[in-house]
PyMOL Python script that loads the backbone (N, CA, C, O; Angstrom):
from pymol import cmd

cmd.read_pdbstr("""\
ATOM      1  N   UNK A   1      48.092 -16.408  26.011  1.00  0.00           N
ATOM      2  CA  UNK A   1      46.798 -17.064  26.077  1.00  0.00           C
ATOM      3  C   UNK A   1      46.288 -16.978  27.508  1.00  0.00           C
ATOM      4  O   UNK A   1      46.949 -17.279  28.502  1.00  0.00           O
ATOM      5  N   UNK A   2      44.781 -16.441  27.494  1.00  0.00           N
ATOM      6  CA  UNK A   2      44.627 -16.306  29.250  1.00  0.00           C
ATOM      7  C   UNK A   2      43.508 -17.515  28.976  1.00  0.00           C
ATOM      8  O   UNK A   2      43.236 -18.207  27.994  1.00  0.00           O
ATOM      9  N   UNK A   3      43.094 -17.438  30.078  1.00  0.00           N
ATOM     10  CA  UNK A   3      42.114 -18.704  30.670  1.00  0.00           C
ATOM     11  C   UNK A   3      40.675 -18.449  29.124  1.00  0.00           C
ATOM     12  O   UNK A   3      40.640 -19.128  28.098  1.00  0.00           O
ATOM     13  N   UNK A   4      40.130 -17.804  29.330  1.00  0.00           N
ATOM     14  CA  UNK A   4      39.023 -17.555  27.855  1.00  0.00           C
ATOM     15  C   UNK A   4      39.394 -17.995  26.737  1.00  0.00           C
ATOM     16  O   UNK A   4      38.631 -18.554  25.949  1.00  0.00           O
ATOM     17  N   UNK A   5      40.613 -17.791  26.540  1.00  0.00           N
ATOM     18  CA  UNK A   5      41.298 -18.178  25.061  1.00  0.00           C
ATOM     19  C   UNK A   5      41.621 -19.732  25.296  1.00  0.00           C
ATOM     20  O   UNK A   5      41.381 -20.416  24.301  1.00  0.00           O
ATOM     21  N   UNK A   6      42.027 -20.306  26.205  1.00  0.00           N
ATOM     22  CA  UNK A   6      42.072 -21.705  26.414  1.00  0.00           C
ATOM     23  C   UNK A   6      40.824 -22.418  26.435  1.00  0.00           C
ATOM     24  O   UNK A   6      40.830 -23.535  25.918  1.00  0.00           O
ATOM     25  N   UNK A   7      39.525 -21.894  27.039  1.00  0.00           N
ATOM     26  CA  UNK A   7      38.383 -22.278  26.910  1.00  0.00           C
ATOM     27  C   UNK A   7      37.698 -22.510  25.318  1.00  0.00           C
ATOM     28  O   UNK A   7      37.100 -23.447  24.789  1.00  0.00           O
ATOM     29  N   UNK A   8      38.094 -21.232  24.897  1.00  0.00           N
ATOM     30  CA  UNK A   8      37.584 -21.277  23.641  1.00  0.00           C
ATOM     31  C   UNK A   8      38.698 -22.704  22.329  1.00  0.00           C
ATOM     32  O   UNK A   8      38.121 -23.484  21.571  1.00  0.00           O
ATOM     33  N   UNK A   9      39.591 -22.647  22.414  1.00  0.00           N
ATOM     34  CA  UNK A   9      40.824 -23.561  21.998  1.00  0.00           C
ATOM     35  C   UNK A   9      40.192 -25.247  22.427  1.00  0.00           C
ATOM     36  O   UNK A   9      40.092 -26.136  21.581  1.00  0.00           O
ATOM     37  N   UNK A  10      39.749 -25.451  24.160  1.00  0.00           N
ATOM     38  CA  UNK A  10      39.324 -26.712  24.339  1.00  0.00           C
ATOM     39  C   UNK A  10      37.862 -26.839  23.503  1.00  0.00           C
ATOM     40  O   UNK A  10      37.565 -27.891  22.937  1.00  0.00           O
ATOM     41  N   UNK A  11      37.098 -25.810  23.489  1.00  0.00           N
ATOM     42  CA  UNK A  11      35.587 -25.953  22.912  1.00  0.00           C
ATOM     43  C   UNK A  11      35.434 -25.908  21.325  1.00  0.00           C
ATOM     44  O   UNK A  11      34.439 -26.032  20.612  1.00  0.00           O
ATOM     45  N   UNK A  12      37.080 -25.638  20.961  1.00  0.00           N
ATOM     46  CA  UNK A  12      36.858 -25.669  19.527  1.00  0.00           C
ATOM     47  C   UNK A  12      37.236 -27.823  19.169  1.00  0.00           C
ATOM     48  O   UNK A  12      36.894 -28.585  18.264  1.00  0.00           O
ATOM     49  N   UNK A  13      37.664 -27.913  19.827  1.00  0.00           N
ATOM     50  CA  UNK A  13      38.708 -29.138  19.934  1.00  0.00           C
ATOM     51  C   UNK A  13      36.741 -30.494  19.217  1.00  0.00           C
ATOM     52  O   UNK A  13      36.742 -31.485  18.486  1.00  0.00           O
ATOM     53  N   UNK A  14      35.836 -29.958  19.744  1.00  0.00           N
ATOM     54  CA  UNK A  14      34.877 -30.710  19.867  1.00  0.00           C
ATOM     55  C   UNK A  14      33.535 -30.284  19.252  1.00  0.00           C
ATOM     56  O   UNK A  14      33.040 -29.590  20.141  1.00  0.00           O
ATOM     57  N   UNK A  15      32.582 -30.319  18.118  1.00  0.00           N
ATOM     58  CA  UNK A  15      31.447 -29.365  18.278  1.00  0.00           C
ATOM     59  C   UNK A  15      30.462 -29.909  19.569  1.00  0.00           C
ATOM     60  O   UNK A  15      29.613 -29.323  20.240  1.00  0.00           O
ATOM     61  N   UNK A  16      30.843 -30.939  19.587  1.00  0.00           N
ATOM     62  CA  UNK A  16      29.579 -31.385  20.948  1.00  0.00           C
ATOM     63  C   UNK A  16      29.779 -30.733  22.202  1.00  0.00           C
ATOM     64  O   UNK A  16      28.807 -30.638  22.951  1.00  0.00           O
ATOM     65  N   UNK A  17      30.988 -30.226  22.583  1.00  0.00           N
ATOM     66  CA  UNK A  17      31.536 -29.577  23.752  1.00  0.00           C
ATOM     67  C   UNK A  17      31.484 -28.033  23.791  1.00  0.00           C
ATOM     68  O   UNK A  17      32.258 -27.390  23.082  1.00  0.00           O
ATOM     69  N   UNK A  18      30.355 -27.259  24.816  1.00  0.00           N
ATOM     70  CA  UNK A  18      29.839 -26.366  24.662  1.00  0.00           C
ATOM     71  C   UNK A  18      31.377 -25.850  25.595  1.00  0.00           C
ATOM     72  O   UNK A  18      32.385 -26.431  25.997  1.00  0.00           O
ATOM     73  N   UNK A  19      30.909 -24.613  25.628  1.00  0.00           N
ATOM     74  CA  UNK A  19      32.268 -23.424  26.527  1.00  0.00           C
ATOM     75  C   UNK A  19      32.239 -23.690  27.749  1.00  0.00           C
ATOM     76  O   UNK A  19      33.296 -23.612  28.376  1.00  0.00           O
ATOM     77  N   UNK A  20      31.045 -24.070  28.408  1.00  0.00           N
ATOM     78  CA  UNK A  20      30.949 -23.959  29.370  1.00  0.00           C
ATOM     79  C   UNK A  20      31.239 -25.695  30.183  1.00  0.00           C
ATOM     80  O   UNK A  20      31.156 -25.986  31.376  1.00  0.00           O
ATOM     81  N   UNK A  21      31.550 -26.485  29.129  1.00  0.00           N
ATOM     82  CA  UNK A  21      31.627 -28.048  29.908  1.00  0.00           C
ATOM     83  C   UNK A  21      33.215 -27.836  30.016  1.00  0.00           C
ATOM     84  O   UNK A  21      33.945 -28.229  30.926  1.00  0.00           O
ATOM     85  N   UNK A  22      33.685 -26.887  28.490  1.00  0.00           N
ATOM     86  CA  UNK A  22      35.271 -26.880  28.279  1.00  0.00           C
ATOM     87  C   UNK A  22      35.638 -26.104  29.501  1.00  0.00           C
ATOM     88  O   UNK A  22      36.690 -26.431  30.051  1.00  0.00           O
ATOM     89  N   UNK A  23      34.767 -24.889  30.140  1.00  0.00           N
ATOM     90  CA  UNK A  23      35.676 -24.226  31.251  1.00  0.00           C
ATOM     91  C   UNK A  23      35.557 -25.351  32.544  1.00  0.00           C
ATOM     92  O   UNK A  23      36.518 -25.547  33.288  1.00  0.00           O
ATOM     93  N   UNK A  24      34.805 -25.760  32.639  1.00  0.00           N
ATOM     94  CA  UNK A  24      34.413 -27.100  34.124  1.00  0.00           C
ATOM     95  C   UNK A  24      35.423 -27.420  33.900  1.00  0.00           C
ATOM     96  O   UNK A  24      36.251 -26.835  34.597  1.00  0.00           O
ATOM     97  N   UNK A  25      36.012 -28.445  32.901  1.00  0.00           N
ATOM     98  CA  UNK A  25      36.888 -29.592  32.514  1.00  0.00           C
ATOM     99  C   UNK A  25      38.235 -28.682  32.820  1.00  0.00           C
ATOM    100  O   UNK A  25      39.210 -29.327  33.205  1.00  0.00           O
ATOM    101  N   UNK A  26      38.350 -27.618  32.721  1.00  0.00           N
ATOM    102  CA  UNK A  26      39.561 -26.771  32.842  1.00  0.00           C
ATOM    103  C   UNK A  26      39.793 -26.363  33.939  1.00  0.00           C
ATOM    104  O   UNK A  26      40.974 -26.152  34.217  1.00  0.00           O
ATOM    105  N   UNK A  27      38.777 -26.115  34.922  1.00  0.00           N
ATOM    106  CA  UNK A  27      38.889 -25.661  36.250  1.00  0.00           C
ATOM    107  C   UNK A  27      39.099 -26.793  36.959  1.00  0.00           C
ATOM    108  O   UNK A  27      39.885 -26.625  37.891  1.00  0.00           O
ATOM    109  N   UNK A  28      38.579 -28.118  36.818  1.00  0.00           N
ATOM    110  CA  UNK A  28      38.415 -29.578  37.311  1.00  0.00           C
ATOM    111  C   UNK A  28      39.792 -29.842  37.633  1.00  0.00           C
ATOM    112  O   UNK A  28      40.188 -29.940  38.795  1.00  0.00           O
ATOM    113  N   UNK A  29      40.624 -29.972  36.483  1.00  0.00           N
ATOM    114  CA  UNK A  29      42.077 -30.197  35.863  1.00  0.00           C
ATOM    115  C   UNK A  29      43.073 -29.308  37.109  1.00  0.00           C
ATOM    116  O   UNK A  29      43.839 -29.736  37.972  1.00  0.00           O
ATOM    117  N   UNK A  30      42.645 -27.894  36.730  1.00  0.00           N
ATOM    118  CA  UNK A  30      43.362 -27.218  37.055  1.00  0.00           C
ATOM    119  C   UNK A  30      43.297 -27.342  39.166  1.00  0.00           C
ATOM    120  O   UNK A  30      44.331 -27.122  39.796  1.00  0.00           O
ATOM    121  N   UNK A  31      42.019 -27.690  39.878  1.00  0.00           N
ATOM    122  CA  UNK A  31      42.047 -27.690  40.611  1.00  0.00           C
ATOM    123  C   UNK A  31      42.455 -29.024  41.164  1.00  0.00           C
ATOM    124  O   UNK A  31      42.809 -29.042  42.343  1.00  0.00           O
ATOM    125  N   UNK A  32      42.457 -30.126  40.492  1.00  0.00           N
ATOM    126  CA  UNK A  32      43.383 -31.233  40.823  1.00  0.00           C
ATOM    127  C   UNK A  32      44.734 -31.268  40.756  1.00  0.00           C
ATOM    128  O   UNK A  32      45.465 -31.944  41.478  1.00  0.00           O
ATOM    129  N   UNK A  33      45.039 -30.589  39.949  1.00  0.00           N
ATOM    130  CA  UNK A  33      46.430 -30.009  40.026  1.00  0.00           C
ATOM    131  C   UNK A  33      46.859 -30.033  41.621  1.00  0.00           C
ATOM    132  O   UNK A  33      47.417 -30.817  42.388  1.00  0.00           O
ATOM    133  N   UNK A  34      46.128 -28.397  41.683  1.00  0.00           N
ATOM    134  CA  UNK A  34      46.055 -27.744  42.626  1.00  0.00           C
ATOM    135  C   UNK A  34      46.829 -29.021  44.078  1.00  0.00           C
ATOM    136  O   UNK A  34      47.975 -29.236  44.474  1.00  0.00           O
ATOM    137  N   UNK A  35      45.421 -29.587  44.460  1.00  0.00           N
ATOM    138  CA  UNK A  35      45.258 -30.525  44.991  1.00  0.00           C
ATOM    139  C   UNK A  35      46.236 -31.279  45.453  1.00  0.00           C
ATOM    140  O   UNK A  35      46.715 -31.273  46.587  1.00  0.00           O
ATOM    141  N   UNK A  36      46.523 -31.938  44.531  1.00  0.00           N
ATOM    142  CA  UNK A  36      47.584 -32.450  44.577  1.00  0.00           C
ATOM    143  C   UNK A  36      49.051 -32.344  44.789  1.00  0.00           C
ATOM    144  O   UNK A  36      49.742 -33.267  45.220  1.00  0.00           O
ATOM    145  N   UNK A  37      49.461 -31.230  44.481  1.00  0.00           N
ATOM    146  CA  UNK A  37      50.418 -30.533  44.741  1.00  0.00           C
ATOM    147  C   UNK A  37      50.063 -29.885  46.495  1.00  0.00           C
ATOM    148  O   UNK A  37      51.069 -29.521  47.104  1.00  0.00           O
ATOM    149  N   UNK A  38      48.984 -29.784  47.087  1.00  0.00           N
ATOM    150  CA  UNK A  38      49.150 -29.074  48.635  1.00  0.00           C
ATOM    151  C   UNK A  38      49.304 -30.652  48.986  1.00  0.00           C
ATOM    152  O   UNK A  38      50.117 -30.708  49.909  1.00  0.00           O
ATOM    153  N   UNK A  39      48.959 -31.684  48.713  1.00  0.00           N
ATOM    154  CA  UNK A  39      49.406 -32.793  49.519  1.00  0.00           C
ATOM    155  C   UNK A  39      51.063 -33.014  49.118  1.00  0.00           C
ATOM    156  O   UNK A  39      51.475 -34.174  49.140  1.00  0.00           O
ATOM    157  N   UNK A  40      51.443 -32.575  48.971  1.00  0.00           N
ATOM    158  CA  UNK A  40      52.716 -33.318  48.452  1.00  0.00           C
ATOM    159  C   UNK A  40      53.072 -33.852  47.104  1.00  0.00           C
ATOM    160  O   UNK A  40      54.104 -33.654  46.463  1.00  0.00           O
ATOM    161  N   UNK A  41      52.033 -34.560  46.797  1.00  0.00           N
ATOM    162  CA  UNK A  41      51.910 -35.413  45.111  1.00  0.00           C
ATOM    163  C   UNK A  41      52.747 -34.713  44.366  1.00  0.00           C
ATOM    164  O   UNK A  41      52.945 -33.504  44.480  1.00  0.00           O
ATOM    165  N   UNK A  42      53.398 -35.644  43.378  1.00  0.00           N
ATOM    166  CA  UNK A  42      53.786 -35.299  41.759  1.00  0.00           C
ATOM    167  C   UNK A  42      52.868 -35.231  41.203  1.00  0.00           C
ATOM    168  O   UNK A  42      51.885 -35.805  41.672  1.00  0.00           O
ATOM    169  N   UNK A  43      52.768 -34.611  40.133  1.00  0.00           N
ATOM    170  CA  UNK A  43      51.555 -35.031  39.052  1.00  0.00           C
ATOM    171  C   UNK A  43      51.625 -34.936  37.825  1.00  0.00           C
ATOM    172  O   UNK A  43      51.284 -33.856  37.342  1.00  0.00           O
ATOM    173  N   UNK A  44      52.067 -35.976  36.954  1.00  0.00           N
ATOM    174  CA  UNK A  44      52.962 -36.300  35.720  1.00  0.00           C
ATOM    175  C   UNK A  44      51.793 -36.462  34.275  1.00  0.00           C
ATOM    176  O   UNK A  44      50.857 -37.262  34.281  1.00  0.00           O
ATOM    177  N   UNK A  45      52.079 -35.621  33.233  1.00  0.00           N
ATOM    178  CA  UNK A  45      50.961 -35.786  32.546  1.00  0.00           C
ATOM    179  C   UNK A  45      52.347 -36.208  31.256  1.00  0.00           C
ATOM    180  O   UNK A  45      53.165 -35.392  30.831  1.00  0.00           O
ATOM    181  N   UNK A  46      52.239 -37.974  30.788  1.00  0.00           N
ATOM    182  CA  UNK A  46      52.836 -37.992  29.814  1.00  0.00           C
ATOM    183  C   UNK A  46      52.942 -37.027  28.087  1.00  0.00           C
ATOM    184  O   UNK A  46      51.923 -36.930  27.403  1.00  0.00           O
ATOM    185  N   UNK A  47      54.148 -36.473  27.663  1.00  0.00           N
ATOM    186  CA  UNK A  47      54.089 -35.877  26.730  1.00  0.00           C
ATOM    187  C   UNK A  47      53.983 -34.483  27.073  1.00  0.00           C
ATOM    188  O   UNK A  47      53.882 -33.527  26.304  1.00  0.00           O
ATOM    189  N   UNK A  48      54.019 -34.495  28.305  1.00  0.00           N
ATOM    190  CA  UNK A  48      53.769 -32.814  28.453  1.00  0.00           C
ATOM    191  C   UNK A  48      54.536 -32.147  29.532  1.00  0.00           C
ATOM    192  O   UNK A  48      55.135 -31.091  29.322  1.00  0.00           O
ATOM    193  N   UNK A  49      54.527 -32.872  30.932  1.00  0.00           N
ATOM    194  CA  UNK A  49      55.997 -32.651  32.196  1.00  0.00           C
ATOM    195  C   UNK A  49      55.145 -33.151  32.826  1.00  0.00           C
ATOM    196  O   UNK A  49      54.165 -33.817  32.491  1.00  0.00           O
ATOM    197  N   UNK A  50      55.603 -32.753  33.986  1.00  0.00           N
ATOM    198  CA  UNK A  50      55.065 -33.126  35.340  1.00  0.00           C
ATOM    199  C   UNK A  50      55.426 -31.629  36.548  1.00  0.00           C
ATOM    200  O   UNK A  50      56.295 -30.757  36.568  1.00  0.00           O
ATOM    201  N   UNK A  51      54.449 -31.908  37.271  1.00  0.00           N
ATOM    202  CA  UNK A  51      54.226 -30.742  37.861  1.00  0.00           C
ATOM    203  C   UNK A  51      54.701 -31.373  38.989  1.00  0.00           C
ATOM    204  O   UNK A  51      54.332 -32.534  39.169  1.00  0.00           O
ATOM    205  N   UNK A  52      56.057 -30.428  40.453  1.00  0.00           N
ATOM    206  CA  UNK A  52      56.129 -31.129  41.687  1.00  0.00           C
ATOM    207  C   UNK A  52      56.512 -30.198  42.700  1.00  0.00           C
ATOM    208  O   UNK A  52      57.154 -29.177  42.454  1.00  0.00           O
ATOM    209  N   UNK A  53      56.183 -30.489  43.670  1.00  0.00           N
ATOM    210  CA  UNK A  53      56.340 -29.251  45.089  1.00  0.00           C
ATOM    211  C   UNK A  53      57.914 -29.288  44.965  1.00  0.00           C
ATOM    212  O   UNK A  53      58.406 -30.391  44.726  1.00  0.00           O
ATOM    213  N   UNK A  54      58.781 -28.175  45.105  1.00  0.00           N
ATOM    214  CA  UNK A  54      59.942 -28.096  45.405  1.00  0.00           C
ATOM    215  C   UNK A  54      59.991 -27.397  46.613  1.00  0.00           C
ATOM    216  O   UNK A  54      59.391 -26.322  46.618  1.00  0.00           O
ATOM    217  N   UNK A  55      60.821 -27.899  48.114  1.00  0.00           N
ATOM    218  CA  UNK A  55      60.897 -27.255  49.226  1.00  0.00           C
ATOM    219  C   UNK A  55      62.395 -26.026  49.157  1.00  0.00           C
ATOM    220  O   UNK A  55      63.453 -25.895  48.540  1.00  0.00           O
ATOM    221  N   UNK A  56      61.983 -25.668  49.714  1.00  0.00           N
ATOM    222  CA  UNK A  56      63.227 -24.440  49.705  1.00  0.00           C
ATOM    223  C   UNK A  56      63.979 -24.306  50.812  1.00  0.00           C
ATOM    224  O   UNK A  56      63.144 -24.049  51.679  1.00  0.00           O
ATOM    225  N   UNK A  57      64.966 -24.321  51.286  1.00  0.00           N
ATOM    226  CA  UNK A  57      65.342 -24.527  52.788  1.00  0.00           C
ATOM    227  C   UNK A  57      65.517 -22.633  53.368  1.00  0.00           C
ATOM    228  O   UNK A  57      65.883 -21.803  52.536  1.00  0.00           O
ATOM    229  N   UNK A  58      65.213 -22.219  54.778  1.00  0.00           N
ATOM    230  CA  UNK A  58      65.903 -21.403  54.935  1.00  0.00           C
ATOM    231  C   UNK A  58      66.875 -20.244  54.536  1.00  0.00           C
ATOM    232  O   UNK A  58      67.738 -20.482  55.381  1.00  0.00           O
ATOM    233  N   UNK A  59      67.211 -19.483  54.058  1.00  0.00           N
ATOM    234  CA  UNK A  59      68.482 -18.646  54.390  1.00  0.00           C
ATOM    235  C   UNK A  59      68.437 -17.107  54.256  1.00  0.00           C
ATOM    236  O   UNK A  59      67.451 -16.467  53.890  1.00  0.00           O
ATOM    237  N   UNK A  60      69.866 -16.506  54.668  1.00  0.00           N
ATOM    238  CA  UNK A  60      70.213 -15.321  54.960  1.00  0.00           C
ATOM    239  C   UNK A  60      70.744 -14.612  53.621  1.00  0.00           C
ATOM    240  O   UNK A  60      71.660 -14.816  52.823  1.00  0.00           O
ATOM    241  N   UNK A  61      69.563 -13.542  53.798  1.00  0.00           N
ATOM    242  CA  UNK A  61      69.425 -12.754  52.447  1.00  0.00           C
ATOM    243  C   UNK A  61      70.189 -11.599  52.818  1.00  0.00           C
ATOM    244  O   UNK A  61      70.736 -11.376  53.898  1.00  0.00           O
ATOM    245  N   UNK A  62      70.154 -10.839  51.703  1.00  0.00           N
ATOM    246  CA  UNK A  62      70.495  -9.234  52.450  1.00  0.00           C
ATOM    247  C   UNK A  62      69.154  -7.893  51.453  1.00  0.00           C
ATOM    248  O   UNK A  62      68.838  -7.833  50.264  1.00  0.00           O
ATOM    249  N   UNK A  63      68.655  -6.915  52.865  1.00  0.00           N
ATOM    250  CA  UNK A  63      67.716  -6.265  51.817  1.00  0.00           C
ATOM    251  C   UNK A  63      68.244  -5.659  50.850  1.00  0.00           C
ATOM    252  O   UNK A  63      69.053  -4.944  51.442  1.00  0.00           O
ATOM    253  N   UNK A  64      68.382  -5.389  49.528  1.00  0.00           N
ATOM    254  CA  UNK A  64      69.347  -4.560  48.490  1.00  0.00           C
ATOM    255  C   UNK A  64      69.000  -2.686  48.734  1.00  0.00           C
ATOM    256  O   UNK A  64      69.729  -1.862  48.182  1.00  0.00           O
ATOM    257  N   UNK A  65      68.029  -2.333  49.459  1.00  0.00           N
ATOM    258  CA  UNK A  65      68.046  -1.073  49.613  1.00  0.00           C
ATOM    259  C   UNK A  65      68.687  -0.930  50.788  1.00  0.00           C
ATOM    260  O   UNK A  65      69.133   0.217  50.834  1.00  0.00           O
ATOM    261  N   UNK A  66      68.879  -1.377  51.501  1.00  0.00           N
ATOM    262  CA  UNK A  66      69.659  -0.827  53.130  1.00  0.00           C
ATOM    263  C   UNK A  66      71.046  -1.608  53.226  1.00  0.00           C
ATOM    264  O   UNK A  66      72.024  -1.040  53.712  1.00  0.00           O
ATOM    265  N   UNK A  67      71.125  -3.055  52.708  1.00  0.00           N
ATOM    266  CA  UNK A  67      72.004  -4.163  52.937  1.00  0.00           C
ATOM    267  C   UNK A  67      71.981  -4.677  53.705  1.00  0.00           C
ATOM    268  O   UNK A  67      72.766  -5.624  53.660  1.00  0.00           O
ATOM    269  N   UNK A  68      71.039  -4.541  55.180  1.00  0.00           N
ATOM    270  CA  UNK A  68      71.082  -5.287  55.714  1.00  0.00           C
ATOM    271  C   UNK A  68      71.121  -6.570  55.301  1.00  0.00           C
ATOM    272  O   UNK A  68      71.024  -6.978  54.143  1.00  0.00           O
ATOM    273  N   UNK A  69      71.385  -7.684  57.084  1.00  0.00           N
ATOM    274  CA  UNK A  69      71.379  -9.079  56.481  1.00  0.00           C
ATOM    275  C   UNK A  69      70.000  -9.470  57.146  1.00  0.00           C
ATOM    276  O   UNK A  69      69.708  -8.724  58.080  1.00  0.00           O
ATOM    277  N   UNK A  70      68.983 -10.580  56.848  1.00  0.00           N
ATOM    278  CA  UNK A  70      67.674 -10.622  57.004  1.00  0.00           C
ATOM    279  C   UNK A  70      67.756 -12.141  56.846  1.00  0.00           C
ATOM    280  O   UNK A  70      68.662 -12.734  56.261  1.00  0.00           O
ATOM    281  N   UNK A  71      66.703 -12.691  57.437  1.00  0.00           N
ATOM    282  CA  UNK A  71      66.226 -13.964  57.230  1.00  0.00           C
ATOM    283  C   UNK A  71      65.126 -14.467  56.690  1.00  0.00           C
ATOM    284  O   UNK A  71      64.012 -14.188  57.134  1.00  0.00           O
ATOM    285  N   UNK A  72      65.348 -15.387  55.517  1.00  0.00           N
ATOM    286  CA  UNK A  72      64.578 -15.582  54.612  1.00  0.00           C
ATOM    287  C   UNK A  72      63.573 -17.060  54.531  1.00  0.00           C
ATOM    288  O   UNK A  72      64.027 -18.097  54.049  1.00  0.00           O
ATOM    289  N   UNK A  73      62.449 -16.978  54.969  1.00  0.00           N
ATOM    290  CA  UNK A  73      62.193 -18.347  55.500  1.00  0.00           C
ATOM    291  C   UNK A  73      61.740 -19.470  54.809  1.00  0.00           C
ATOM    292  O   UNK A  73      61.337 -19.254  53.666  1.00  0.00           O
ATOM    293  N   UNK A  74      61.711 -20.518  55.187  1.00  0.00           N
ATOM    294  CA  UNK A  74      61.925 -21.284  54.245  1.00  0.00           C
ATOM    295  C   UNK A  74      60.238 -21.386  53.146  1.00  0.00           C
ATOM    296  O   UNK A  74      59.389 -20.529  53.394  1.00  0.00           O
ATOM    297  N   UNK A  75      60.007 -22.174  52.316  1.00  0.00           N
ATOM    298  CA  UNK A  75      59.065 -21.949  51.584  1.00  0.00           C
ATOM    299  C   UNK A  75      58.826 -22.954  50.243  1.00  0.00           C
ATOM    300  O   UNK A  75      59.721 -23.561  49.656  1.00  0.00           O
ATOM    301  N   UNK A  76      57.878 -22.966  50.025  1.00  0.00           N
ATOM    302  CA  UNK A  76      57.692 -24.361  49.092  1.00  0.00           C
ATOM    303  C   UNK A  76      57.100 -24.107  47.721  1.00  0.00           C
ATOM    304  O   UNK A  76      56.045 -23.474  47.677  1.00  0.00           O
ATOM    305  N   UNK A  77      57.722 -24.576  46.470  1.00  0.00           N
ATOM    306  CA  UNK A  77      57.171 -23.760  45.287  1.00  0.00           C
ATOM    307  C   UNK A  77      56.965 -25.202  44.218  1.00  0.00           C
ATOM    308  O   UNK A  77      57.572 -26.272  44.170  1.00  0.00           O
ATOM    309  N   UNK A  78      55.922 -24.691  43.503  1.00  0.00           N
ATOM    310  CA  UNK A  78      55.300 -26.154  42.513  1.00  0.00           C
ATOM    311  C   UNK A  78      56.439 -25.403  40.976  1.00  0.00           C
ATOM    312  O   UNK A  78      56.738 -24.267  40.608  1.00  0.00           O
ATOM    313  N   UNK A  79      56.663 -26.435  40.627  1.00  0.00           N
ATOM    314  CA  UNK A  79      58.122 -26.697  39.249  1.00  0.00           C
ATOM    315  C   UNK A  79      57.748 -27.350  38.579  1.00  0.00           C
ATOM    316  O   UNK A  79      57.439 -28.458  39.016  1.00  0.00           O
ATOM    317  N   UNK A  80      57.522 -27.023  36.906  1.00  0.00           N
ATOM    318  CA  UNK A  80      57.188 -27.553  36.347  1.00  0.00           C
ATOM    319  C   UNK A  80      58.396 -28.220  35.329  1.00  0.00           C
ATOM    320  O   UNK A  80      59.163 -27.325  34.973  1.00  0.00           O
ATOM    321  N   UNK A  81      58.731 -29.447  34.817  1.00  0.00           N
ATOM    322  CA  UNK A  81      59.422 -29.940  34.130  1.00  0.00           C
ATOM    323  C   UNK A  81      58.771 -30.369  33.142  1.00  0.00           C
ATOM    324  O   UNK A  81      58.101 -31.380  33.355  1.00  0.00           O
ATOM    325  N   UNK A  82      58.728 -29.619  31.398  1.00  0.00           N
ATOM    326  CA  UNK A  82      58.272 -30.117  30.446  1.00  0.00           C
ATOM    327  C   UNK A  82      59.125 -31.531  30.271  1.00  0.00           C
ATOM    328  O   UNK A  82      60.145 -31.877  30.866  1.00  0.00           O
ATOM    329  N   UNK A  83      58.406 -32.194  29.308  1.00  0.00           N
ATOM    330  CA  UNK A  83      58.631 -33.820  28.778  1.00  0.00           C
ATOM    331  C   UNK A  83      59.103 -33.236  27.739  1.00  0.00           C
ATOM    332  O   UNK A  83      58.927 -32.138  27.210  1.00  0.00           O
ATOM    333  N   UNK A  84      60.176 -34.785  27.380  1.00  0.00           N
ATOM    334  CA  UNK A  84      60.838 -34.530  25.937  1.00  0.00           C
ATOM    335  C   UNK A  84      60.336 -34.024  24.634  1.00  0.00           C
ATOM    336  O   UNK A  84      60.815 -33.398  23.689  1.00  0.00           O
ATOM    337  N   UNK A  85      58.822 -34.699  25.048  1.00  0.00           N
ATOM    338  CA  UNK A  85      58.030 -34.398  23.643  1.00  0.00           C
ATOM    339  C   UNK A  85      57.438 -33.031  23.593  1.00  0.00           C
ATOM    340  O   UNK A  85      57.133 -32.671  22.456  1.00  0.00           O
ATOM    341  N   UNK A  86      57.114 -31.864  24.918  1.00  0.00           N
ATOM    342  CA  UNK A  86      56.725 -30.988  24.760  1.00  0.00           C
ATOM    343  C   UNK A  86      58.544 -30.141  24.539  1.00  0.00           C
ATOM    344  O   UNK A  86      58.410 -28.991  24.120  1.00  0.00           O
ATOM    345  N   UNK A  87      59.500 -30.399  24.676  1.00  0.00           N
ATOM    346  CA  UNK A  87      60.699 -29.770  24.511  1.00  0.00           C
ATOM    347  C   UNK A  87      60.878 -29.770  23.131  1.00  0.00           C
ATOM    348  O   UNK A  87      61.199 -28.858  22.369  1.00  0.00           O
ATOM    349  N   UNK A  88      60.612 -30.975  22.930  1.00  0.00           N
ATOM    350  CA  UNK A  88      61.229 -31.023  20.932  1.00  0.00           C
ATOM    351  C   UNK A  88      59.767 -30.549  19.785  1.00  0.00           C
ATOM    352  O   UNK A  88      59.715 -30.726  18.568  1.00  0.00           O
ATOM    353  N   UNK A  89      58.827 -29.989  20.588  1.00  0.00           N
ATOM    354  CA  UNK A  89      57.700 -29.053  19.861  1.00  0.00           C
ATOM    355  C   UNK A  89      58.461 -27.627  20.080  1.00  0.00           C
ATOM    356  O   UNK A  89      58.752 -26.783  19.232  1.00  0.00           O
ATOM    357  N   UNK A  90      58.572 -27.625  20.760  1.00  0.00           N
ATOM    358  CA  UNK A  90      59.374 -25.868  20.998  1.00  0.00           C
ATOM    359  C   UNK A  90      60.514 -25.712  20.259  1.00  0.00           C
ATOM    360  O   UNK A  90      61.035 -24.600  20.336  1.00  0.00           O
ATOM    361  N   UNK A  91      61.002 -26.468  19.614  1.00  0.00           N
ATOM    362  CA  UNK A  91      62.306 -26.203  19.074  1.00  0.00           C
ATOM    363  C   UNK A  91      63.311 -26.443  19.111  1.00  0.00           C
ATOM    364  O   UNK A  91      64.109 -25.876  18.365  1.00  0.00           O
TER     365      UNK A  91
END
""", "prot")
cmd.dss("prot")
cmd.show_as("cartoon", "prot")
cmd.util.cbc("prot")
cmd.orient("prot")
């Protein structure tokens, strides 16, 4: 499903809700996300996970074409943890 197909999925959800309020509401969402996550924030949507910055510390890699050993710096990545209830829809 890319972003169009989600638009169309939220705009079916409603007849009063044209495509274009469903893509706002989707970009809105998606850029609070965003947001929130460059400050630091969790951002927990019951029934579904929660989204949270994970920091990465430092370390010494090696390149796999030469072997050298290299340094790998540190770096910060958003993790998503589905909720029980989106786990026990999946199967």
């Amino acid at each position: 499903m890319n972003i169009s197909d989600l638009v169309d999925a939220v705009a079916a959800t409603d007849s009063k809700l044209t495509k274009a309020q469903a893509k706002a509401a989707i970009e809105a969402t998606f850029a609070a996300i965003r947001d929130a996550a460059a400050k630091g924030d969790e951002v927990s949507v019951p029934g579904f996970g929660k989204f949270a910055v994970q920091s990465k510390p430092a370390r010494t890699g090696r390149n796999p074409s030469t072997g050298a050993t290299i340094q790998i710096a540190a770096s910060k990545a958003l993790k998503f943890k589905p909720a029980k209830a989106l786990k026990d829809a999946l199967g």
